[in-house]
Biotite code that builds the C-alpha atoms (Angstrom):
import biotite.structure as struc

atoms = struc.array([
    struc.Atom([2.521, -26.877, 4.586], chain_id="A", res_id=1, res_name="UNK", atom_name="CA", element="C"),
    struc.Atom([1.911, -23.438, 3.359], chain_id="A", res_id=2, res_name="UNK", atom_name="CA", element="C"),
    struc.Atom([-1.649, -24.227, 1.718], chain_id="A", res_id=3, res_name="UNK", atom_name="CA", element="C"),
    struc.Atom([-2.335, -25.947, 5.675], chain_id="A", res_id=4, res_name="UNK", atom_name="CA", element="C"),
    struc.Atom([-1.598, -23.032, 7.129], chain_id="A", res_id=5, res_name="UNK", atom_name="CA", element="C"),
    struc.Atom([-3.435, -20.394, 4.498], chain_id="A", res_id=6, res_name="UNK", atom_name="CA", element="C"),
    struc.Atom([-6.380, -22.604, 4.741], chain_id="A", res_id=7, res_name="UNK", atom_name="CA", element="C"),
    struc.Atom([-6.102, -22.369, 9.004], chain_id="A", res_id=8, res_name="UNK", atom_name="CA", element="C"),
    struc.Atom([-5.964, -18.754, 8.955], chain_id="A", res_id=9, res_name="UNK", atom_name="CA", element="C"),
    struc.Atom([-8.758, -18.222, 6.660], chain_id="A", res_id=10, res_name="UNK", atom_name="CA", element="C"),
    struc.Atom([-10.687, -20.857, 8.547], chain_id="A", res_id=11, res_name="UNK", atom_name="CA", element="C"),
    struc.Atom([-10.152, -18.341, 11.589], chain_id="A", res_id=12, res_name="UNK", atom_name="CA", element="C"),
    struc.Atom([-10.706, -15.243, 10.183], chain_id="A", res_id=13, res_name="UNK", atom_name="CA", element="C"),
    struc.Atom([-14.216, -16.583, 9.275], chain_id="A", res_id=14, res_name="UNK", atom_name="CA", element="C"),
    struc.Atom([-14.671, -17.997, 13.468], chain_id="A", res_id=15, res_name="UNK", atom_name="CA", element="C"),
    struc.Atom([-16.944, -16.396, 15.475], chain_id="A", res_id=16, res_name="UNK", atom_name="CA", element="C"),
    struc.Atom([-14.642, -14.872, 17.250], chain_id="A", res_id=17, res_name="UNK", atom_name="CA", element="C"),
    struc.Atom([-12.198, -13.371, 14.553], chain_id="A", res_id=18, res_name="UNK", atom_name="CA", element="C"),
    struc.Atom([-12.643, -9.457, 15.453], chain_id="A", res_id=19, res_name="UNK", atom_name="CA", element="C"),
    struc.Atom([-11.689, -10.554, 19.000], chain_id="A", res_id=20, res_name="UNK", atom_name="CA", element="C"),
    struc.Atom([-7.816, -12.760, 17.489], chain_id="A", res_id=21, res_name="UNK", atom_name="CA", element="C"),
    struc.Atom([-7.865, -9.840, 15.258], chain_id="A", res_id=22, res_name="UNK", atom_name="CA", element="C"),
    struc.Atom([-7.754, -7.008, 18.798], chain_id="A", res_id=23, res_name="UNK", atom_name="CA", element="C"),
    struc.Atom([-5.481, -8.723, 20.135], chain_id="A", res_id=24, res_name="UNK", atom_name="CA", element="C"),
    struc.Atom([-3.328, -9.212, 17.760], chain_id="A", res_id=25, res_name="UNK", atom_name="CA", element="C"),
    struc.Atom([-3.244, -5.593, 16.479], chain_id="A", res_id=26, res_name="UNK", atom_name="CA", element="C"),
    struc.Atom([-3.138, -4.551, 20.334], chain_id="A", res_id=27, res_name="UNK", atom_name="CA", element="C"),
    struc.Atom([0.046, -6.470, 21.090], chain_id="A", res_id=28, res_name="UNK", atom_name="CA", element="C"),
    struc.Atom([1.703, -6.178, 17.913], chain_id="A", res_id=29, res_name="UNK", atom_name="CA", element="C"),
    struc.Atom([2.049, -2.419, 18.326], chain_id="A", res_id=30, res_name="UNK", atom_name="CA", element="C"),
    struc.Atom([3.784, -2.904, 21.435], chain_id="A", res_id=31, res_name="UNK", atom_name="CA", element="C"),
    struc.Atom([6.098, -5.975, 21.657], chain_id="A", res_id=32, res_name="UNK", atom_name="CA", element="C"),
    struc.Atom([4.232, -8.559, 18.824], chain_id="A", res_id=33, res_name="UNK", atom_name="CA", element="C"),
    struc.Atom([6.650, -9.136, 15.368], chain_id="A", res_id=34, res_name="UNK", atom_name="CA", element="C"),
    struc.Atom([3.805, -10.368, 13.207], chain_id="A", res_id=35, res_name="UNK", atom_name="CA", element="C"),
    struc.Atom([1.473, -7.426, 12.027], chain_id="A", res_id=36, res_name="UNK", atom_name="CA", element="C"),
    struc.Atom([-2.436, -7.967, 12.394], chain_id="A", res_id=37, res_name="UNK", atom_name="CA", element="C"),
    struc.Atom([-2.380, -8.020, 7.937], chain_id="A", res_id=38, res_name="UNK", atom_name="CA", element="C"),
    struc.Atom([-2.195, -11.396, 9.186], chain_id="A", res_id=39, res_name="UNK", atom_name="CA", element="C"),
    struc.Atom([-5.720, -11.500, 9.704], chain_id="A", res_id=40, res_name="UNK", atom_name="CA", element="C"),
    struc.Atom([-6.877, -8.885, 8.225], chain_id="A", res_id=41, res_name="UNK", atom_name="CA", element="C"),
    struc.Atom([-7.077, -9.990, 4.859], chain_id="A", res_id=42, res_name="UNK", atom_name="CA", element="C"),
    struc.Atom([-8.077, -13.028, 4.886], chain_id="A", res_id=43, res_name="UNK", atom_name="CA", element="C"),
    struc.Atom([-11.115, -11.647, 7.096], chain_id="A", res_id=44, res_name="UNK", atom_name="CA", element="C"),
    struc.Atom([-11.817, -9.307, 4.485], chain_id="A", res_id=45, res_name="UNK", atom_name="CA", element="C"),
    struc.Atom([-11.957, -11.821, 1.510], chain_id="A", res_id=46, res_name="UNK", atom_name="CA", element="C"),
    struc.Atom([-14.010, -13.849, 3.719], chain_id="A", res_id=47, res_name="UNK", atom_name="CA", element="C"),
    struc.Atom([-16.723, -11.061, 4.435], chain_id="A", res_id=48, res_name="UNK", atom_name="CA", element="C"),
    struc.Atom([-15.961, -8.339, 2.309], chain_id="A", res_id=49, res_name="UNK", atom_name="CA", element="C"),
    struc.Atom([-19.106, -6.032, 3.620], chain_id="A", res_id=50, res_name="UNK", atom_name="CA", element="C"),
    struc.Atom([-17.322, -6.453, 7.208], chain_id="A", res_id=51, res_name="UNK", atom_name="CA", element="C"),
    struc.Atom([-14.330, -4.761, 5.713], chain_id="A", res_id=52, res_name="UNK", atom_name="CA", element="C"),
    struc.Atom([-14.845, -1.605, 7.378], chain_id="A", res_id=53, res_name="UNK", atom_name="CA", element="C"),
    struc.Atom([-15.341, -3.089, 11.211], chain_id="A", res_id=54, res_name="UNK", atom_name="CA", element="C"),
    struc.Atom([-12.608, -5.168, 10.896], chain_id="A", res_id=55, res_name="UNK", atom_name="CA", element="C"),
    struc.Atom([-10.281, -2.083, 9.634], chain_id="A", res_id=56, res_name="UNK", atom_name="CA", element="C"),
    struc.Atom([-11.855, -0.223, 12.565], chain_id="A", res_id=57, res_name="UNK", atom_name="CA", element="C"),
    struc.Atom([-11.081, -3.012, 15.037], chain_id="A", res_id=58, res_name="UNK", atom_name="CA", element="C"),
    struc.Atom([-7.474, -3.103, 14.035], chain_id="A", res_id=59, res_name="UNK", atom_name="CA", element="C"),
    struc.Atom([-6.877, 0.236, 14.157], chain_id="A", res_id=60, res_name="UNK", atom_name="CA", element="C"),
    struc.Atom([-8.492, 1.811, 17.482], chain_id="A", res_id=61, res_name="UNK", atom_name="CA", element="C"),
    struc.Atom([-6.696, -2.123, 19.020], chain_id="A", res_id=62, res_name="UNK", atom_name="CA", element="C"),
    struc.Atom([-3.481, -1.315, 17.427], chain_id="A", res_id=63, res_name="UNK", atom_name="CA", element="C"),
    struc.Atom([-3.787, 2.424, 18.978], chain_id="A", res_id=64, res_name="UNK", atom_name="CA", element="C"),
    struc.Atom([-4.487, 1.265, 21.996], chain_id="A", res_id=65, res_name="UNK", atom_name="CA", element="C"),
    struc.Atom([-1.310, -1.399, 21.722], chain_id="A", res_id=66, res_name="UNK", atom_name="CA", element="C"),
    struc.Atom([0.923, 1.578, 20.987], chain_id="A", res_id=67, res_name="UNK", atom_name="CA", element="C"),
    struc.Atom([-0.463, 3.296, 23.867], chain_id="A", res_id=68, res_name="UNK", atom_name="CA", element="C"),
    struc.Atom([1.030, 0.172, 26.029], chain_id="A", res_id=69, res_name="UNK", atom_name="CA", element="C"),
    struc.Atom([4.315, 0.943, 24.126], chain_id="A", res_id=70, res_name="UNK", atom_name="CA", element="C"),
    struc.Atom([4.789, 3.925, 24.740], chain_id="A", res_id=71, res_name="UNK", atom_name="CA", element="C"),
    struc.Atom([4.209, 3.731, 28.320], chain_id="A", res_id=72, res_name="UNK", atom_name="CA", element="C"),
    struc.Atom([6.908, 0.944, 28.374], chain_id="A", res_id=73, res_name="UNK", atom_name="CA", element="C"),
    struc.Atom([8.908, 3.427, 26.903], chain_id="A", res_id=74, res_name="UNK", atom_name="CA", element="C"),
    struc.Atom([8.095, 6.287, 29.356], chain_id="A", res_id=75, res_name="UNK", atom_name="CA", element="C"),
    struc.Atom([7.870, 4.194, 32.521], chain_id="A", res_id=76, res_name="UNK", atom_name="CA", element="C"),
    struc.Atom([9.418, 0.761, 32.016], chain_id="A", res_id=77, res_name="UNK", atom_name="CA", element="C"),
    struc.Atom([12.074, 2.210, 29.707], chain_id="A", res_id=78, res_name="UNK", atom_name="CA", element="C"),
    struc.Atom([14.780, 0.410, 31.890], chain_id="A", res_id=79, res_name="UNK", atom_name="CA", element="C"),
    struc.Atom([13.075, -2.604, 32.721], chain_id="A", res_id=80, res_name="UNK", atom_name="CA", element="C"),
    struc.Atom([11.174, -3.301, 30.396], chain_id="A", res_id=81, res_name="UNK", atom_name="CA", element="C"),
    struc.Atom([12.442, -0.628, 26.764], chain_id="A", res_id=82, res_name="UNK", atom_name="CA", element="C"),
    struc.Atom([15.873, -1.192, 26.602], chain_id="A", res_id=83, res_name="UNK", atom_name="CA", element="C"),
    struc.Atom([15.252, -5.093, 26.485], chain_id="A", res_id=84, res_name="UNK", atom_name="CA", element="C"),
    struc.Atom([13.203, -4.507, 23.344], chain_id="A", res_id=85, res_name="UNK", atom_name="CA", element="C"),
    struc.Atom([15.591, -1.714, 21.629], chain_id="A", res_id=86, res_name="UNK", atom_name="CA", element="C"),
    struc.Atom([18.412, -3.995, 22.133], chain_id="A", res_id=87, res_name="UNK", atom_name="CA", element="C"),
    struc.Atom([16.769, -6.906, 20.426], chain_id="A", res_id=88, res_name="UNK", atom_name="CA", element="C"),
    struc.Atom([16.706, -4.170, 17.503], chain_id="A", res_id=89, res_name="UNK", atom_name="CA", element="C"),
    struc.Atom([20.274, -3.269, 18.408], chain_id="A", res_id=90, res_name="UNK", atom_name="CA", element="C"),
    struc.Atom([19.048, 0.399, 18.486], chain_id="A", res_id=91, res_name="UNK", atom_name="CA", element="C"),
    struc.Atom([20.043, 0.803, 22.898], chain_id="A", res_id=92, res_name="UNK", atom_name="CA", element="C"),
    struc.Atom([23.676, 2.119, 21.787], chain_id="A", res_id=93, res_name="UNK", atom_name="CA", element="C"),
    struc.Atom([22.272, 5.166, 19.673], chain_id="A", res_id=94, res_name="UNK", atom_name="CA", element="C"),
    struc.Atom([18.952, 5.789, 21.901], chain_id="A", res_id=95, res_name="UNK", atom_name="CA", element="C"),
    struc.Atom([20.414, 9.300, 23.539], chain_id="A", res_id=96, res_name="UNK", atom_name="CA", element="C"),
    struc.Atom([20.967, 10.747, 20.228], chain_id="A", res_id=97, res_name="UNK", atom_name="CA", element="C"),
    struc.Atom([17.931, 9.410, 18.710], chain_id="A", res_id=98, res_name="UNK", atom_name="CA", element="C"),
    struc.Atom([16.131, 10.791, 21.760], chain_id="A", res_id=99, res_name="UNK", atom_name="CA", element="C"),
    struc.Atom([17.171, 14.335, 21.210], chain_id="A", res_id=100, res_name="UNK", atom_name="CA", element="C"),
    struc.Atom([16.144, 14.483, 17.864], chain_id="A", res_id=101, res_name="UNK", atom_name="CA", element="C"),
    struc.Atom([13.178, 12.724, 18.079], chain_id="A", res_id=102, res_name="UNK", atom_name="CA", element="C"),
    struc.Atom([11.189, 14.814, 19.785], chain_id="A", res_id=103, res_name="UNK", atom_name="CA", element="C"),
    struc.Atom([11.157, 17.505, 16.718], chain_id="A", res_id=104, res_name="UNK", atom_name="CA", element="C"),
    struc.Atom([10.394, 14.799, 14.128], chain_id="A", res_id=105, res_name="UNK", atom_name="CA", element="C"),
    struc.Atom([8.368, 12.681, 16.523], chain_id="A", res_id=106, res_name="UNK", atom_name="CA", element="C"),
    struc.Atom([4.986, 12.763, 14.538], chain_id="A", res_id=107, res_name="UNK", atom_name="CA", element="C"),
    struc.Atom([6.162, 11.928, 11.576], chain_id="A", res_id=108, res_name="UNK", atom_name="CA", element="C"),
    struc.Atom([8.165, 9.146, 12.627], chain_id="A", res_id=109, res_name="UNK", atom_name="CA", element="C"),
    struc.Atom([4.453, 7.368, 14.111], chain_id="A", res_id=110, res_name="UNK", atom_name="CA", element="C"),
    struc.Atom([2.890, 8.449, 10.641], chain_id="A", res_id=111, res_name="UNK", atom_name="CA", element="C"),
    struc.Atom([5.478, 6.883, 9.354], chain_id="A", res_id=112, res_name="UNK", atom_name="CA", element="C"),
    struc.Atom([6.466, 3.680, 10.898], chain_id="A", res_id=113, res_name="UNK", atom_name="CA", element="C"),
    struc.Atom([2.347, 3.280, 11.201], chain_id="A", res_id=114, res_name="UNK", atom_name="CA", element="C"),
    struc.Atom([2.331, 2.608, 7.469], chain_id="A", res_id=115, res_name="UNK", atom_name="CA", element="C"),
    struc.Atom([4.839, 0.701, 6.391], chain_id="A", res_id=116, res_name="UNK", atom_name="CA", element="C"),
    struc.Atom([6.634, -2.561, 7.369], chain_id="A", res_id=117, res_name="UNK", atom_name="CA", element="C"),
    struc.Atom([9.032, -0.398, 9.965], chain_id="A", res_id=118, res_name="UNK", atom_name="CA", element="C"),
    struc.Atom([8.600, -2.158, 13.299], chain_id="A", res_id=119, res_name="UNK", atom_name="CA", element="C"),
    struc.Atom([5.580, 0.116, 15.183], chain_id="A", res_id=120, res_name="UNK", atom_name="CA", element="C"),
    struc.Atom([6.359, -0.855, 18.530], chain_id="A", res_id=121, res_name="UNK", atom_name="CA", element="C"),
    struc.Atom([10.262, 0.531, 18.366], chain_id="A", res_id=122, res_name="UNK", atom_name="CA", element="C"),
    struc.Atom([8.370, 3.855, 17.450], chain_id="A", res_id=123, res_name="UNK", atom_name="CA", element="C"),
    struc.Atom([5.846, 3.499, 20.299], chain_id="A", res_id=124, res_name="UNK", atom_name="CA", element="C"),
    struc.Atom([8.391, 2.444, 23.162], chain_id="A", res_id=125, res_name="UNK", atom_name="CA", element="C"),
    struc.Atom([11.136, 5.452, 21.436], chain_id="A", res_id=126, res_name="UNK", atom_name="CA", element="C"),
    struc.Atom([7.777, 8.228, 21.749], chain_id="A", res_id=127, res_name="UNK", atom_name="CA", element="C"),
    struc.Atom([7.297, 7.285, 25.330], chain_id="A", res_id=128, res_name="UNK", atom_name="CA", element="C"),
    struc.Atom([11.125, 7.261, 26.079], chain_id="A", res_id=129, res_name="UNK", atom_name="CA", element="C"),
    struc.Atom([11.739, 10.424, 24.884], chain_id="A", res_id=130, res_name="UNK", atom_name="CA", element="C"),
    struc.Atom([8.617, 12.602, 26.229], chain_id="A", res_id=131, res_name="UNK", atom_name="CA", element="C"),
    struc.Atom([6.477, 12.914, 22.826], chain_id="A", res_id=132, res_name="UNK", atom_name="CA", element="C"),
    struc.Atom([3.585, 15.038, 23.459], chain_id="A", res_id=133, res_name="UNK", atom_name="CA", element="C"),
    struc.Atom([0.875, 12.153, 24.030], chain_id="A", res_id=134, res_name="UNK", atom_name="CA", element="C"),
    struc.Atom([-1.945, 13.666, 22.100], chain_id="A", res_id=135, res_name="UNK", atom_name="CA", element="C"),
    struc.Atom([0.436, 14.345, 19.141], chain_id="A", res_id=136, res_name="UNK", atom_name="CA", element="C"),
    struc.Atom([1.636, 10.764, 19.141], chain_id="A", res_id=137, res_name="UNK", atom_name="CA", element="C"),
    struc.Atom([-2.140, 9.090, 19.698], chain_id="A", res_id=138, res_name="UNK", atom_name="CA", element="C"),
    struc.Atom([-3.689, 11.327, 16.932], chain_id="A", res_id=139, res_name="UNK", atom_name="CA", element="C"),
    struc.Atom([0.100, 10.504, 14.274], chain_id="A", res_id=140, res_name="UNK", atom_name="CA", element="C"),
    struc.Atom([-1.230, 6.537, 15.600], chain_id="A", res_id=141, res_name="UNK", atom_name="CA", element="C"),
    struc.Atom([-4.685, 6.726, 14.383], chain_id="A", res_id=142, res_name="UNK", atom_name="CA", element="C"),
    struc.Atom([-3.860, 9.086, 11.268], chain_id="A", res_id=143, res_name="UNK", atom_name="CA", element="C"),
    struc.Atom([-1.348, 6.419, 10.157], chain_id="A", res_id=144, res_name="UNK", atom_name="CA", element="C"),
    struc.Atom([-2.928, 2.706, 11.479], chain_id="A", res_id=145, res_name="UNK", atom_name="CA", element="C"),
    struc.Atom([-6.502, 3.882, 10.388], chain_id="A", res_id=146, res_name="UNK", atom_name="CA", element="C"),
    struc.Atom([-4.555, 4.619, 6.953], chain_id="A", res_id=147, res_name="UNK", atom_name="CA", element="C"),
    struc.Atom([-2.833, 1.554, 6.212], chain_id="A", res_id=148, res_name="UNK", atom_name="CA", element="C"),
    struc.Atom([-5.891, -0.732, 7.772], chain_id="A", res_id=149, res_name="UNK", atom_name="CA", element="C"),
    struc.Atom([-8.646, 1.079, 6.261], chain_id="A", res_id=150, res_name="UNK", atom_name="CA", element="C"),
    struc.Atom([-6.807, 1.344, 2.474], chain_id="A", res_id=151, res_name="UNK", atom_name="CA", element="C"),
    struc.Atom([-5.883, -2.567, 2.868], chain_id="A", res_id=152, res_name="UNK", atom_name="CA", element="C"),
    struc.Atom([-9.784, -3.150, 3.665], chain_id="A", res_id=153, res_name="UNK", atom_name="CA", element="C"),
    struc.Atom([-11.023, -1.068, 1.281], chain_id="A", res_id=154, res_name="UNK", atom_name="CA", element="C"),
    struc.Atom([-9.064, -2.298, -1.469], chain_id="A", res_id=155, res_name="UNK", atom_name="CA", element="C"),
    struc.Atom([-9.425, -5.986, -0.434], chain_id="A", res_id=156, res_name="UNK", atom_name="CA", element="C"),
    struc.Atom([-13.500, -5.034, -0.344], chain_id="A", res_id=157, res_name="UNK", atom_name="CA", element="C"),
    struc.Atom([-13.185, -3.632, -4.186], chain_id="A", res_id=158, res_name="UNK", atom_name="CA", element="C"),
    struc.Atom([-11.258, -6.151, -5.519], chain_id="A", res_id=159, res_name="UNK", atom_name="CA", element="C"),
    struc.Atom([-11.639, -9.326, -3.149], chain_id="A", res_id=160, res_name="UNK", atom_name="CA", element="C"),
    struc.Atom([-12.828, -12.144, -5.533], chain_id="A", res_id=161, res_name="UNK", atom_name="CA", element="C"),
    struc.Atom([-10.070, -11.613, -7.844], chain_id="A", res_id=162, res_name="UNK", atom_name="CA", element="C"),
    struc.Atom([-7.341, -10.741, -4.714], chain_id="A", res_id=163, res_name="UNK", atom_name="CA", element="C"),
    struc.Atom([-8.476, -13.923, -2.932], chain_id="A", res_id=164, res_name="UNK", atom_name="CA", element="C"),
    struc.Atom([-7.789, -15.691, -6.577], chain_id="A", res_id=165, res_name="UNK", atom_name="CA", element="C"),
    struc.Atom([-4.607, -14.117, -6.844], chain_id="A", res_id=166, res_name="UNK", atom_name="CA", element="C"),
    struc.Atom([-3.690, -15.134, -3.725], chain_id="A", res_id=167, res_name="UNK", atom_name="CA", element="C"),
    struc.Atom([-4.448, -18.425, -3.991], chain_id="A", res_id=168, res_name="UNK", atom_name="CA", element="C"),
    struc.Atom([-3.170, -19.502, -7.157], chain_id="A", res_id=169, res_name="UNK", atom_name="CA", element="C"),
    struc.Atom([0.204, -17.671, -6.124], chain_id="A", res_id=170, res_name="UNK", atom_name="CA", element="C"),
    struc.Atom([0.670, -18.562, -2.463], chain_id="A", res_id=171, res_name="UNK", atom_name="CA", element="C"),
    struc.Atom([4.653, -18.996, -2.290], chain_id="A", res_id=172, res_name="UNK", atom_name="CA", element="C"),
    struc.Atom([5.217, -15.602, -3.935], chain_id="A", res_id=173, res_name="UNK", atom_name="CA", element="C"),
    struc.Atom([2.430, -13.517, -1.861], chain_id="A", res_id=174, res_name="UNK", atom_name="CA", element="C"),
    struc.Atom([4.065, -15.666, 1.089], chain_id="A", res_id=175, res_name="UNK", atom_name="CA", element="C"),
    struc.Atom([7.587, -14.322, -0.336], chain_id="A", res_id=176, res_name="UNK", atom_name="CA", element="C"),
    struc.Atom([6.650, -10.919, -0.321], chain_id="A", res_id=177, res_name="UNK", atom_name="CA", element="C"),
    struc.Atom([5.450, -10.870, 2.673], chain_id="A", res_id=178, res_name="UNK", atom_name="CA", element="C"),
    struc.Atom([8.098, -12.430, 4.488], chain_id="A", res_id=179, res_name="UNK", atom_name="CA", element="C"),
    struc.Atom([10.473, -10.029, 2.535], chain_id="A", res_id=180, res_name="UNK", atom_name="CA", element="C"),
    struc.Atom([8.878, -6.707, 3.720], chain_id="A", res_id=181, res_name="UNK", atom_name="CA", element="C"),
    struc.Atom([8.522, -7.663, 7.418], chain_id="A", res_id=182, res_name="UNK", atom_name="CA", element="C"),
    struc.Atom([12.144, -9.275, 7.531], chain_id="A", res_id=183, res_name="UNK", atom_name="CA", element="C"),
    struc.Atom([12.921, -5.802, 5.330], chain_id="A", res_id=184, res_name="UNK", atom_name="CA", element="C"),
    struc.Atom([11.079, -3.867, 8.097], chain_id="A", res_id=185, res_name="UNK", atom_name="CA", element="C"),
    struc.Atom([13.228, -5.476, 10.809], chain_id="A", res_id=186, res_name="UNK", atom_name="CA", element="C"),
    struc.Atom([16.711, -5.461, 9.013], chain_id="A", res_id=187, res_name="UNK", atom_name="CA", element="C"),
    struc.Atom([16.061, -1.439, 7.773], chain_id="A", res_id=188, res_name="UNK", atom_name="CA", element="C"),
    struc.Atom([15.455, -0.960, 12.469], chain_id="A", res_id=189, res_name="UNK", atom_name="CA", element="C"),
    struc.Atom([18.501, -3.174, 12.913], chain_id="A", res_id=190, res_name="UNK", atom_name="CA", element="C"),
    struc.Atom([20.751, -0.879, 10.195], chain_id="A", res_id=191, res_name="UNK", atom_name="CA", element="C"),
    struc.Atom([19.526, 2.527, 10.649], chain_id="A", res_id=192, res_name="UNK", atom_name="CA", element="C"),
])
């Protein structure tokens, strides 16, 4: 079942219309979406390895423009729409004190969260909640999606035959890992 579905996704990251699953993945994943666009990513890469850099551009100005939806949800649908989402991530309760903190550490927390595993689109919903300075928390978005897209590209582009290899031959524990640092990501939102 795994191989069938490694096999599907690399069959669609080499469609036609891959940079297009790839936008809109990385545009709704920084706003409400659990599965990150790495998804896609690499297996576009280590399908065409010279369109490394487009697809690492795709992701990131589509996942910027994904946290922009978040954080208006956060600044204007906060009730409606916000508190839903931060209560799925149990994080509602502490939101006032967050919020007055936030603010002061706001940029760092997008550089941050838009890096690792940590669920982006609590971060972008939290920055329009709380007020952050919108051209602080679009240029912390780029700064940290272009980073982690652009590194996983690049290094996918340098060592692809061998990654893809890797990969292959070792599909359970690259599957494992995965599944361990976006469940990780999740569980470190629900406990903080």
């Amino acid at each position: 079942m795994l191989r069938t579905l490694y096999d599907r996704t690399l069959a669609l990251a080499g469609h036609r219309h891959a940079l297009w699953f790839l936008a809109a993945i990385a545009f709704v994943e920084s706003s409400v979406f659990p599965i990150p666009p790495d998804v896609l990513i690499i297996p576009m890469v280590l399908a065409r390895p010279r369109r490394a850099w487009l697809i690492a551009a795709v992701a990131t100005l589509s996942s910027v423009a994904g946290a922009l939806l978040g954080y208006y949800i956060g600044w204007g649908l906060f009730e409606s729409v916000g508190r839903p989402v931060l209560d799925f991530y149990h994080k509602a309760e502490d939101f006032d004190a967050f919020a007055l903190r936030y603010n002061e550490w706001g940029a760092w927390a997008v550089l941050v969260a838009g890096v690792t595993p940590f669920p982006f689109k609590v971060i972008t919903i939290a920055s329009g909640a709380t007020g952050l300075s919108l051209p602080v928390f679009v240029l912390a978005s780029l700064v940290a999606r272009g980073l982690r897209f652009f590194l996983v590209a690049g290094l996918l582009r340098v060592i692809g035959a061998p990654a893809k290899a890797f990969i292959e031959e070792r599909l359970g524990l690259v599957f494992t890992i995965f599944c361990v640092c976006l469940f990780g990501g999740f569980a470190l939102v629900r406990y903080m």
